[in-house]
N, C-alpha and C positions, 0 to 999 in steps of 0.2 A: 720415343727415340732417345737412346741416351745422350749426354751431353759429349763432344770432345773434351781431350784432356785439356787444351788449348782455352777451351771456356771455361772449365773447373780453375783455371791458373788466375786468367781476369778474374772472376767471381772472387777469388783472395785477397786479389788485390786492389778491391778496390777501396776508393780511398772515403771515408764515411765525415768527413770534412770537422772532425772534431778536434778543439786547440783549448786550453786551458783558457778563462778572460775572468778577469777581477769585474766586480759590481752585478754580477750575474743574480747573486742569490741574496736575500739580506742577512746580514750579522755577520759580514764577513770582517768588515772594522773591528767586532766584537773577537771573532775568533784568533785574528792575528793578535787581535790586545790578551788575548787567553792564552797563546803562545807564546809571546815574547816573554811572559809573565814567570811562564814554564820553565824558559830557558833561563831565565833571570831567576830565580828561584835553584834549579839544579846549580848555577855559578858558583852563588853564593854556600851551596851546601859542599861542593869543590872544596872553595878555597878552607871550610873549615874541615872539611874529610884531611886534605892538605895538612894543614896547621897539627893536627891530631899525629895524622902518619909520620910527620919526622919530630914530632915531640918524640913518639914513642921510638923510633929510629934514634934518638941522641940519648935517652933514656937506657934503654938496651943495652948502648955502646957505651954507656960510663958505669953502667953496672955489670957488664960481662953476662948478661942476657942474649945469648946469641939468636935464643929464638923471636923472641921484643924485634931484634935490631933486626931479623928477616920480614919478620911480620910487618915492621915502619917504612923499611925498604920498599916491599911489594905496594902498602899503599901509597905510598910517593907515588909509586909509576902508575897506581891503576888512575891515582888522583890528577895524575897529567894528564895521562890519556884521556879521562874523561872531561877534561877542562878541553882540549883540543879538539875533541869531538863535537862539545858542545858550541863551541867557538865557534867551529867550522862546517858547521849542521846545516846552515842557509845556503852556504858556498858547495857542499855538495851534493844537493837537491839539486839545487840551481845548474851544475855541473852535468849531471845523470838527465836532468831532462831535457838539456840540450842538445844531450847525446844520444836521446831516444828519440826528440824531434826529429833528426835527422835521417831515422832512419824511415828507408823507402819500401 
């Protein structure tokens, strides 16, 4: 006999009691020390992508390089953007799965 649509909806829903927990598996100490490292690592390559893009950004502009001075320009912003991203990589993880926690 088939099921109701009524039990097909429970059967969805139901809730399978699994939550994220630290200490679970070993080398987890290891993997966040393998990411922060990551993160620490991309910063640093930032701030010199950074350094680079508005050398060639002032470079451009005192030689009438307009193409230089677009190219310096763009990596400025991508070199923000990515300092920002990286910055704020833990804050929007942390964000998003709280936000997915919650859903019922």
């Amino acid at each position: 006999m088939p099921l109701p649509l009524a039990d097909h909806v429970l059967q969805l829903a139901f809730d399978p009691g699994i939550s994220p927990k630290g200490g679970g598996l070993p080398g987890l100490a290891v993997l966040k020390n393998v990411v922060n490292s990551i993160n620490m690592f991309g910063i640093i390559a930032v701030v010199g992508a950074l350094a680079v893009s508005l050398g060639v950004w002032a470079w451009g502009h005192h030689t009438g390089g307009h193409q230089a001075e677009a190219n310096g320009k763009k990596g400025a912003v991508v070199a923000a953007g990515a300092a920002l991203g990286l910055g704020a990589a833990n804050g929007i993880v942390s964000f998003f799965s709280a936000l997915g926690s919650q859903v019922q």
